[in-house]
C-alpha positions as protocol buffer text, in pm:
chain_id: "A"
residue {
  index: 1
  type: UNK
  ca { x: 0 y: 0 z: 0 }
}
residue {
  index: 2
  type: UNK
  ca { x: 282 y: 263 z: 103 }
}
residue {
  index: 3
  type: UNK
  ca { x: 485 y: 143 z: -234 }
}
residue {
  index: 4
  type: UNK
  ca { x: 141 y: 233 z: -416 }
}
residue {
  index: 5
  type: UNK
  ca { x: 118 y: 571 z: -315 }
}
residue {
  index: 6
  type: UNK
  ca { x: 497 y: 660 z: -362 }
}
residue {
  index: 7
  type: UNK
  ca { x: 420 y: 561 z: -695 }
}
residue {
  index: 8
  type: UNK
  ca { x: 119 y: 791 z: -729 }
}
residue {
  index: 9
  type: UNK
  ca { x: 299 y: 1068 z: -582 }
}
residue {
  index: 10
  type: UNK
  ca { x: 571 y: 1006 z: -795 }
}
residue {
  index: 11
  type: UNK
  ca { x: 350 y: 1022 z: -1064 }
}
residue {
  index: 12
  type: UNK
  ca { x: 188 y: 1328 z: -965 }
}
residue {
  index: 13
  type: UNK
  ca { x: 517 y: 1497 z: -944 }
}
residue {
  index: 14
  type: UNK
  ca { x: 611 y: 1407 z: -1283 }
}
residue {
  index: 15
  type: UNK
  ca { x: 304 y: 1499 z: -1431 }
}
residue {
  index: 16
  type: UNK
  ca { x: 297 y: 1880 z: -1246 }
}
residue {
  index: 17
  type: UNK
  ca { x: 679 y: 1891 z: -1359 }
}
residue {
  index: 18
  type: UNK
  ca { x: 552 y: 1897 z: -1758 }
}
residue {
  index: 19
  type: UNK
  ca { x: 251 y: 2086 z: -1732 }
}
residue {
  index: 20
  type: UNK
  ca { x: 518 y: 2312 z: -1570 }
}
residue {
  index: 21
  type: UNK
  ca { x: 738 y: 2284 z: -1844 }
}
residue {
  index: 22
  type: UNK
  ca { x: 474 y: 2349 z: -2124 }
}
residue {
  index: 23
  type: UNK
  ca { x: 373 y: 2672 z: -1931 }
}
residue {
  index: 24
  type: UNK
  ca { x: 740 y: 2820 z: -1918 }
}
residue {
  index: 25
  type: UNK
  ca { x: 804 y: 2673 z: -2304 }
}
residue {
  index: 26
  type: UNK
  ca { x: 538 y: 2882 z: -2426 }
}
residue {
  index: 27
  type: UNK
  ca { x: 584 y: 3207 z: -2230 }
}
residue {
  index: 28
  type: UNK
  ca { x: 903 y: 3196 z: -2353 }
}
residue {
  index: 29
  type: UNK
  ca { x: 786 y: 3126 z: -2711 }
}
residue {
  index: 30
  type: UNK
  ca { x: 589 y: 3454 z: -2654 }
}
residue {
  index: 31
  type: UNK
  ca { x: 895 y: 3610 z: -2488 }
}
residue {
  index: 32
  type: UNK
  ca { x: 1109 y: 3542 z: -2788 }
}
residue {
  index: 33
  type: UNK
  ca { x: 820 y: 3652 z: -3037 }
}
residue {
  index: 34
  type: UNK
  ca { x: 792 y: 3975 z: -2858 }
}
residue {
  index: 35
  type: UNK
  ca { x: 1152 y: 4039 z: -2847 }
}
residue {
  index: 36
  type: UNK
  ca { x: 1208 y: 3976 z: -3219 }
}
residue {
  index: 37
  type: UNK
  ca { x: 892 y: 4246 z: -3292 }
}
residue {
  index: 38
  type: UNK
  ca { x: 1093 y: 4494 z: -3061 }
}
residue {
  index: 39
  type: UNK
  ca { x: 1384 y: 4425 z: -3234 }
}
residue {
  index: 40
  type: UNK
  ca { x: 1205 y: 4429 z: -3579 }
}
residue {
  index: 41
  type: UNK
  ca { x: 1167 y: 4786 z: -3577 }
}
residue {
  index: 42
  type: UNK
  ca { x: 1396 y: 4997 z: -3533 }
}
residue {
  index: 43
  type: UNK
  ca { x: 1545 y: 4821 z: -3820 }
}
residue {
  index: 44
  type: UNK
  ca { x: 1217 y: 4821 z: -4030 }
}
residue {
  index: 45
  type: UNK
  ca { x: 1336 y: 5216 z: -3997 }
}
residue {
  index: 46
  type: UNK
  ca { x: 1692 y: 5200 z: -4103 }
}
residue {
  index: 47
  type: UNK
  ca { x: 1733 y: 5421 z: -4391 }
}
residue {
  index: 48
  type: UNK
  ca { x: 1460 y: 5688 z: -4224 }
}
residue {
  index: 49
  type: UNK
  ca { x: 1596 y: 6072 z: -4172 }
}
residue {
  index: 50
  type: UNK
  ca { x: 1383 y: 6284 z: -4019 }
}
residue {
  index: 51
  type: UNK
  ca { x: 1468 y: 6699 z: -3987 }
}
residue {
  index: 52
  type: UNK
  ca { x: 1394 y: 6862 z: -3749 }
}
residue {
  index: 53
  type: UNK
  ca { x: 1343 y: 7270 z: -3754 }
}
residue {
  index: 54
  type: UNK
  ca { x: 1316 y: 7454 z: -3464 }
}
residue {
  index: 55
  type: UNK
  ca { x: 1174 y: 7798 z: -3566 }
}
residue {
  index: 56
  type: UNK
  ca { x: 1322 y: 8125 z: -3521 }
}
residue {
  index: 57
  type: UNK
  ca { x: 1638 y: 8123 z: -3269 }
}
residue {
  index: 58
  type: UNK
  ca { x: 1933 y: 8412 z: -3230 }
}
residue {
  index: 59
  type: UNK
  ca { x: 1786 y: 8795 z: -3277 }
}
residue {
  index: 60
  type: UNK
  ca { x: 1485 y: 8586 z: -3386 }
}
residue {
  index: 61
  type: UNK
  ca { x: 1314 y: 8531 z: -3104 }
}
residue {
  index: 62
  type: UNK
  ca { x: 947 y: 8438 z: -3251 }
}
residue {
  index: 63
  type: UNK
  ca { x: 623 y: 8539 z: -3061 }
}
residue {
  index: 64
  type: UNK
  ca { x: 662 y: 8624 z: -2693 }
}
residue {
  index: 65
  type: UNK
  ca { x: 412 y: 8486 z: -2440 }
}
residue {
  index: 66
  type: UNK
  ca { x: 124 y: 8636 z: -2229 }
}
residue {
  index: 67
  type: UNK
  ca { x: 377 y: 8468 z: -1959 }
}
residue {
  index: 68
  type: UNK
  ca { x: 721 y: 8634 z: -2108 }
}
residue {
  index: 69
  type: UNK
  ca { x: 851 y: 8341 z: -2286 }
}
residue {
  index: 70
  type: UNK
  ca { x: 988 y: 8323 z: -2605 }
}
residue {
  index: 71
  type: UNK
  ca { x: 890 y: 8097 z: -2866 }
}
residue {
  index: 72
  type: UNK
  ca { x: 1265 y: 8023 z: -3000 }
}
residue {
  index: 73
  type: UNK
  ca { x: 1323 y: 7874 z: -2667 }
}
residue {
  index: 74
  type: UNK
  ca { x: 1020 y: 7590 z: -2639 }
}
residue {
  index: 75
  type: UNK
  ca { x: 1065 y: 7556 z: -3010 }
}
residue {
  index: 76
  type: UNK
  ca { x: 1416 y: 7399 z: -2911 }
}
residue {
  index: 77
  type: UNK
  ca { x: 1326 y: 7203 z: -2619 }
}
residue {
  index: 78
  type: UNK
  ca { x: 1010 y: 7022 z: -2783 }
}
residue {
  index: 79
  type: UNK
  ca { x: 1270 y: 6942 z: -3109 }
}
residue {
  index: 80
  type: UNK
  ca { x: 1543 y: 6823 z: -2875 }
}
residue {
  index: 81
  type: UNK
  ca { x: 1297 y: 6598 z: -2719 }
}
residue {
  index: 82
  type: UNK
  ca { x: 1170 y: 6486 z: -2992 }
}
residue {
  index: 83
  type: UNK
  ca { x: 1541 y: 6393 z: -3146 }
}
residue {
  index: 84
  type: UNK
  ca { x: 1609 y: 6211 z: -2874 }
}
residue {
  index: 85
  type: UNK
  ca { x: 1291 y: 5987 z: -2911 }
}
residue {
  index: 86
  type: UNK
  ca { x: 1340 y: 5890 z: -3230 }
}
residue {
  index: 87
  type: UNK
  ca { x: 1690 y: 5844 z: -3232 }
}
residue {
  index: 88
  type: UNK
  ca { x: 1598 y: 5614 z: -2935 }
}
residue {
  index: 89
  type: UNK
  ca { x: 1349 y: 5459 z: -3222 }
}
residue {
  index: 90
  type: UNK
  ca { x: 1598 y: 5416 z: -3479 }
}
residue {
  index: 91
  type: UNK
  ca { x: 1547 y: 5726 z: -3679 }
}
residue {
  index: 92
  type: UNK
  ca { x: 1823 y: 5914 z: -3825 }
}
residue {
  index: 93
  type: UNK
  ca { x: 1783 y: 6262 z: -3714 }
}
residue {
  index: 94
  type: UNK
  ca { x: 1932 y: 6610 z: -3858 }
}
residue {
  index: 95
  type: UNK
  ca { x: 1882 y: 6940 z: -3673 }
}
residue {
  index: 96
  type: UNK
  ca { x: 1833 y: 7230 z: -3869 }
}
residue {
  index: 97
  type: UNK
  ca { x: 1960 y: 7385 z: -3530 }
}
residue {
  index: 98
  type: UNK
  ca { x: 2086 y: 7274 z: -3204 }
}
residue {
  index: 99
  type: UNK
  ca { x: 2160 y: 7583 z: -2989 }
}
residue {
  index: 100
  type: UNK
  ca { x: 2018 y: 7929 z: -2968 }
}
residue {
  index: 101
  type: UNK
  ca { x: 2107 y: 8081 z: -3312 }
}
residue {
  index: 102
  type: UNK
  ca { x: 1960 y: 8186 z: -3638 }
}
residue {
  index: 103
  type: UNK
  ca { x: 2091 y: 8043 z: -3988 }
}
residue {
  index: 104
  type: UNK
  ca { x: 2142 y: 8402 z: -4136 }
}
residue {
  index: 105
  type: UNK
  ca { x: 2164 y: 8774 z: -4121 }
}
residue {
  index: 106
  type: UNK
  ca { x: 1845 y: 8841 z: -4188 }
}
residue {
  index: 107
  type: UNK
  ca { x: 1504 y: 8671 z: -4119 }
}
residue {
  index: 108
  type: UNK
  ca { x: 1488 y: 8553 z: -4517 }
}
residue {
  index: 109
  type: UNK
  ca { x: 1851 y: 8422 z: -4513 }
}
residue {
  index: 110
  type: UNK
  ca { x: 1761 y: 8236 z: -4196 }
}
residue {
  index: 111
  type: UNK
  ca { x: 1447 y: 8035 z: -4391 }
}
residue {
  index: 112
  type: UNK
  ca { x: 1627 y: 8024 z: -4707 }
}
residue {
  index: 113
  type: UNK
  ca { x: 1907 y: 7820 z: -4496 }
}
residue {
  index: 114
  type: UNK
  ca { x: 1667 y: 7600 z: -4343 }
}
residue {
  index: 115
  type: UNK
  ca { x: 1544 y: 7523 z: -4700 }
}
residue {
  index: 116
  type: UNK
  ca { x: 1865 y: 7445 z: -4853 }
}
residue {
  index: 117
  type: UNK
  ca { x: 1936 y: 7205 z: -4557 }
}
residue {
  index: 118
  type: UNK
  ca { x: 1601 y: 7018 z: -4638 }
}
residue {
  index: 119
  type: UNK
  ca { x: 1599 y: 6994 z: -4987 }
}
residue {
  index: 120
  type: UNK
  ca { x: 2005 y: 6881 z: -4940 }
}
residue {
  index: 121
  type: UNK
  ca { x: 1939 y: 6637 z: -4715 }
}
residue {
  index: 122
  type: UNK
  ca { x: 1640 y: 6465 z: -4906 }
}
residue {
  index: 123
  type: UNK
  ca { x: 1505 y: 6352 z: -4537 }
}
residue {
  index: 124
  type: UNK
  ca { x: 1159 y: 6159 z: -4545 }
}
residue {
  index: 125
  type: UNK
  ca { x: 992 y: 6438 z: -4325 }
}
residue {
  index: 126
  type: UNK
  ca { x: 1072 y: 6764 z: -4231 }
}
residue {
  index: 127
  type: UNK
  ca { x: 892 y: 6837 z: -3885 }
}
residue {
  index: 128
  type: UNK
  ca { x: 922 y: 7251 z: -3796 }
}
residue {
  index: 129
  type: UNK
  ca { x: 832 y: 7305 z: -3480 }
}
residue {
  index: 130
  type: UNK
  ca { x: 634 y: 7617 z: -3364 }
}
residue {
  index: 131
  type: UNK
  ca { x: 400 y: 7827 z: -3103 }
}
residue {
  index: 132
  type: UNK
  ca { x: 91 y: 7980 z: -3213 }
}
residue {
  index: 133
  type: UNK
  ca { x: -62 y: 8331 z: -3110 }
}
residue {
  index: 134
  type: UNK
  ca { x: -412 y: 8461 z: -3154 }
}
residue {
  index: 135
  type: UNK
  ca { x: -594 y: 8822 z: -3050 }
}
residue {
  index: 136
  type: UNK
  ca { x: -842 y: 8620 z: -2878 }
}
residue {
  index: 137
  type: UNK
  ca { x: -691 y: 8478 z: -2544 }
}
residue {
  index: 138
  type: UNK
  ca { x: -1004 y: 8191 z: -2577 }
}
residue {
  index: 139
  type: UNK
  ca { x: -801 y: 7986 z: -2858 }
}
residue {
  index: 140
  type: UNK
  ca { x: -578 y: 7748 z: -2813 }
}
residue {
  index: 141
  type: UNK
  ca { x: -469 y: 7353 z: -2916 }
}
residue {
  index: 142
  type: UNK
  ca { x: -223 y: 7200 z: -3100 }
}
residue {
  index: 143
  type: UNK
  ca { x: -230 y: 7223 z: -3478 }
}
residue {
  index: 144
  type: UNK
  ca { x: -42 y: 7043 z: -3802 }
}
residue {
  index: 145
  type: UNK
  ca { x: -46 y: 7206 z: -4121 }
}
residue {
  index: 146
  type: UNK
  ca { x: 105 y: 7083 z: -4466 }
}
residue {
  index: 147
  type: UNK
  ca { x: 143 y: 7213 z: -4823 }
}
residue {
  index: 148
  type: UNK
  ca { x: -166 y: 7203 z: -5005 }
}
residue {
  index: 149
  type: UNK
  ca { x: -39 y: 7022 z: -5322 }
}
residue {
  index: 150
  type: UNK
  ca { x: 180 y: 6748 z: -5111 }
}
residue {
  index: 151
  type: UNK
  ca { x: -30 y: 6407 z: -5014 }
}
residue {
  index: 152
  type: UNK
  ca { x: 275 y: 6272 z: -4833 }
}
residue {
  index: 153
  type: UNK
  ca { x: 249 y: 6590 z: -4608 }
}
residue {
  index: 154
  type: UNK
  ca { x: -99 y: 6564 z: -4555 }
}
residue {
  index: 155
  type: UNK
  ca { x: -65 y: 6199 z: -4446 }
}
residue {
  index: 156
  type: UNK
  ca { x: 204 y: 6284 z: -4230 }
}
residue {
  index: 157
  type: UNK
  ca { x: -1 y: 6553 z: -4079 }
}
residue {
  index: 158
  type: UNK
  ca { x: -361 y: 6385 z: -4037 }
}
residue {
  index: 159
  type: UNK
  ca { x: -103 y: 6103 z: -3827 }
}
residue {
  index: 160
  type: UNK
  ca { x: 71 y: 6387 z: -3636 }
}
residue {
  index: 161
  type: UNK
  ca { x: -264 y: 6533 z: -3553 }
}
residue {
  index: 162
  type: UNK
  ca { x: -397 y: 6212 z: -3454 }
}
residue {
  index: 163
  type: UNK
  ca { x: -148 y: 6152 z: -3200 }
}
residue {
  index: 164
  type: UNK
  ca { x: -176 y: 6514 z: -3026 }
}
residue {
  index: 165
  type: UNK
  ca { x: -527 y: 6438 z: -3020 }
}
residue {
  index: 166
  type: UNK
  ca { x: -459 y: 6184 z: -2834 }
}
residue {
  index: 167
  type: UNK
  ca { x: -247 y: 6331 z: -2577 }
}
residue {
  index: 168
  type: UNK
  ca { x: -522 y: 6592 z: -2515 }
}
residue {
  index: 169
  type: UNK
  ca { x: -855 y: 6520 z: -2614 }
}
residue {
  index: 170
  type: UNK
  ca { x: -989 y: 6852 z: -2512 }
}
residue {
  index: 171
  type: UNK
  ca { x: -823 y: 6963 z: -2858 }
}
residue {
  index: 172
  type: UNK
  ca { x: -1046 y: 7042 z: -3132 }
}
residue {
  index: 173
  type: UNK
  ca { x: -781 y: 7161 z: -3367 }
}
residue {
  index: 174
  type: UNK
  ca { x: -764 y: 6980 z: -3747 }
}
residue {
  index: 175
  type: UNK
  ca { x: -459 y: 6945 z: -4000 }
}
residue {
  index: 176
  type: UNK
  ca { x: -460 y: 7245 z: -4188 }
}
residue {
  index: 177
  type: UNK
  ca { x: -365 y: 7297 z: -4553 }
}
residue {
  index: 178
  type: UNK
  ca { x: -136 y: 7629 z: -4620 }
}
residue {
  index: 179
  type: UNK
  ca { x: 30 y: 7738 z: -4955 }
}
residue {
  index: 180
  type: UNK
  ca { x: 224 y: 8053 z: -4829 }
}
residue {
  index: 181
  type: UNK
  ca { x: 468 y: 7959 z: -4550 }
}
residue {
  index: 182
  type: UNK
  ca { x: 808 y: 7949 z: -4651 }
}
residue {
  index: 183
  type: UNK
  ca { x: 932 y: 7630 z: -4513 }
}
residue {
  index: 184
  type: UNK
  ca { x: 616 y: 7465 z: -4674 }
}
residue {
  index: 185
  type: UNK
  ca { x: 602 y: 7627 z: -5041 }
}
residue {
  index: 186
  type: UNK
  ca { x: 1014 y: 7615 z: -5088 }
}
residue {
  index: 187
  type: UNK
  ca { x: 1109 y: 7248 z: -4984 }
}
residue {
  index: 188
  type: UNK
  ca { x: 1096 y: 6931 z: -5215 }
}
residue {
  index: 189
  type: UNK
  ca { x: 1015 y: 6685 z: -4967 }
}
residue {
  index: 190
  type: UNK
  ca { x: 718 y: 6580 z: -4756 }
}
residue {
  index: 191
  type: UNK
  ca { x: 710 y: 6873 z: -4451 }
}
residue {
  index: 192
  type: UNK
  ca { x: 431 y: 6989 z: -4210 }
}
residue {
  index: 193
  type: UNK
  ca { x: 490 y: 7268 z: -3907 }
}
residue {
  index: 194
  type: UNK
  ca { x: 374 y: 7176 z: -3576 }
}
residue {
  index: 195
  type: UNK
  ca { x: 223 y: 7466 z: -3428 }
}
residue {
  index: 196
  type: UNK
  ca { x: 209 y: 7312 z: -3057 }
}
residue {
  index: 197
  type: UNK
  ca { x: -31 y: 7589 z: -2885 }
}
residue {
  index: 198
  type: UNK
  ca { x: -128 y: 7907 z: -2813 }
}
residue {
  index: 199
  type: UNK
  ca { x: 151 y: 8164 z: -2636 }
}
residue {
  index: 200
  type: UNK
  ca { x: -169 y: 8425 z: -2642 }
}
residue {
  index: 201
  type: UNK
  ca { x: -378 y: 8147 z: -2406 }
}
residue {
  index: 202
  type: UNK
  ca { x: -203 y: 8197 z: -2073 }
}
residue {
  index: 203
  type: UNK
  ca { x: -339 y: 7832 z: -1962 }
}
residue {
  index: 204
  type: UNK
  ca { x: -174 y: 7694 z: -2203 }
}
residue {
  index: 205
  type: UNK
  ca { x: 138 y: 7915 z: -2223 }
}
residue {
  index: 206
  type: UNK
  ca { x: 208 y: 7812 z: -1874 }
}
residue {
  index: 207
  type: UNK
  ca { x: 196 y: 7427 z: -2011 }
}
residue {
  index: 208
  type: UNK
  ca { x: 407 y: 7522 z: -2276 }
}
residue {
  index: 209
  type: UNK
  ca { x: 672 y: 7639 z: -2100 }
}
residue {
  index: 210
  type: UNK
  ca { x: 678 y: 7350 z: -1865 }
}
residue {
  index: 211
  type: UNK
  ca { x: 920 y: 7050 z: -1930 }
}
residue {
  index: 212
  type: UNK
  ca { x: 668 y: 6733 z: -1814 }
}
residue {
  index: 213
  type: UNK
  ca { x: 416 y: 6886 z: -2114 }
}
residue {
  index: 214
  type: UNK
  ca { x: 674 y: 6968 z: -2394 }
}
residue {
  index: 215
  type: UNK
  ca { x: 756 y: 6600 z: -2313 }
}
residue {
  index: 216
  type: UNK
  ca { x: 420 y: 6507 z: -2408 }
}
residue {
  index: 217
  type: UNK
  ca { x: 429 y: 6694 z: -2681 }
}
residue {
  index: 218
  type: UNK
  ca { x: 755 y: 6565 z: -2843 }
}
residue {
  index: 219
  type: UNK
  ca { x: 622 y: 6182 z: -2757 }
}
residue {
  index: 220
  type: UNK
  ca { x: 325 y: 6266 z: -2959 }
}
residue {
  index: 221
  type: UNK
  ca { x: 465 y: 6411 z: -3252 }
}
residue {
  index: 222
  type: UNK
  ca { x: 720 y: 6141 z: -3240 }
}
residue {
  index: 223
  type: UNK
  ca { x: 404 y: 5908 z: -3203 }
}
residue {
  index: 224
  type: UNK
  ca { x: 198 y: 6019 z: -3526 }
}
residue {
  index: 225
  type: UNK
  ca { x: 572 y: 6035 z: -3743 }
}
residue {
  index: 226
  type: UNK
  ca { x: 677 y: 5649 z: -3653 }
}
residue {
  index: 227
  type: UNK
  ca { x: 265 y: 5602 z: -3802 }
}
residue {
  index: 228
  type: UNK
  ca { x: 367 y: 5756 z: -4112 }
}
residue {
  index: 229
  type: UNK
  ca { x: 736 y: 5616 z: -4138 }
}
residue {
  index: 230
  type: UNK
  ca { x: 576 y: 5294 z: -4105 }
}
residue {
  index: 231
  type: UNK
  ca { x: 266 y: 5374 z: -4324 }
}
């Protein structure tokens, strides 16, 4: 009787021990799987260069906030944020400018610059980052405009609008088409500017100049560009 239930116990053991060893063979079946799709894309984006062009900079110090800040400055923190992300995503990344400076004498030299680094460059987006201003204080939310004869821009906008959407729902804004600004009309690839809020809204000003929400920013806009990278 006592050899019969060593044998059953036995028996049980051995039985616990593969059920045991089918459960850990396929987590890490699904361990492996995952890792590979991790791995998968950064390379699915080698190849991809991305500009970034953070407006105005130097003498140029953009539109000045109902709080005092200047536009040049969040225009470089957002883009530094969001060349770090997608470097970190396995996206080539060019600058159109790095520090606080302007690309010519003059305000026309300084976008004429910018241009010639684009079209040199041949990147798959151009992203220019930028703050918005409006006489009424009411009006604010991020907003994506493109060229209005470019469907690669459009895309790229509708999926960079998306994703700021996302990140605040309150936001009403919609991609909008433009034919007249400079950095839009003059290049010869697919480009949209990021206008990221309102400096005239002080609520939002406030946000703007804070680093947790120009994080959230750059994640988004990083967000909706791996969309159309990937499109």
């Amino acid at each position: 009787m006592v050899k019969k239930a060593g044998v059953i116990v036995t028996l049980a053991a051995l039985i616990g021990m593969i059920l045991l060893c089918r459960a850990g063979s396929g987590m890490l079946r699904e361990r492996i799987a995952e890792g590979r799709e991790v791995s998968a894309r950064p390379e699915s984006r080698e190849g991809c260069l991305v500009i970034i062009d953070p407006g105005h900079g130097g003498l140029d110090a953009g539109k000045i906030g109902v709080n005092g800040k200047e536009e040049k400055e969040i225009n470089l923190n957002v883009s530094l944020k969001i060349q770090k992300l997608l470097k970190e995503q396995g996206v080539e990344v060019e600058m159109t400018r790095a520090e606080d400076e302007r690309l010519g004498e003059t305000q026309v030299e300084d976008l004429k610059a910018r241009v010639s680094l684009m079209n040199e460059k041949n990147p798959d987006l151009v992203i220019s980052i930028h703050q918005n201003s409006y006489h009424e204080e009411s009006v604010s939310g991020a907003q994506v405009f493109y060229y209005t004869d470019s469907a690669q821009s459009e895309r790229a906008a509708e999926f960079i609008q998306e994703a700021l959407k996302e990140a605040d729902p309150e936001n009403t804004k919609k991609t909008k088409e433009n034919s007249t600004y400079y950095i839009l009309k003059r290049t010869e690839v697919p480009a949209v500017i990021v206008e990221c809020g309102f400096l005239s809204n002080r609520r939002e000003a406030e946000k703007l100049a804070g680093e947790e929400y120009q994080q959230e920013l750059a994640a988004a806009v990083v967000k909706g560009t791996l969309r159309y990278l990937e499109d």
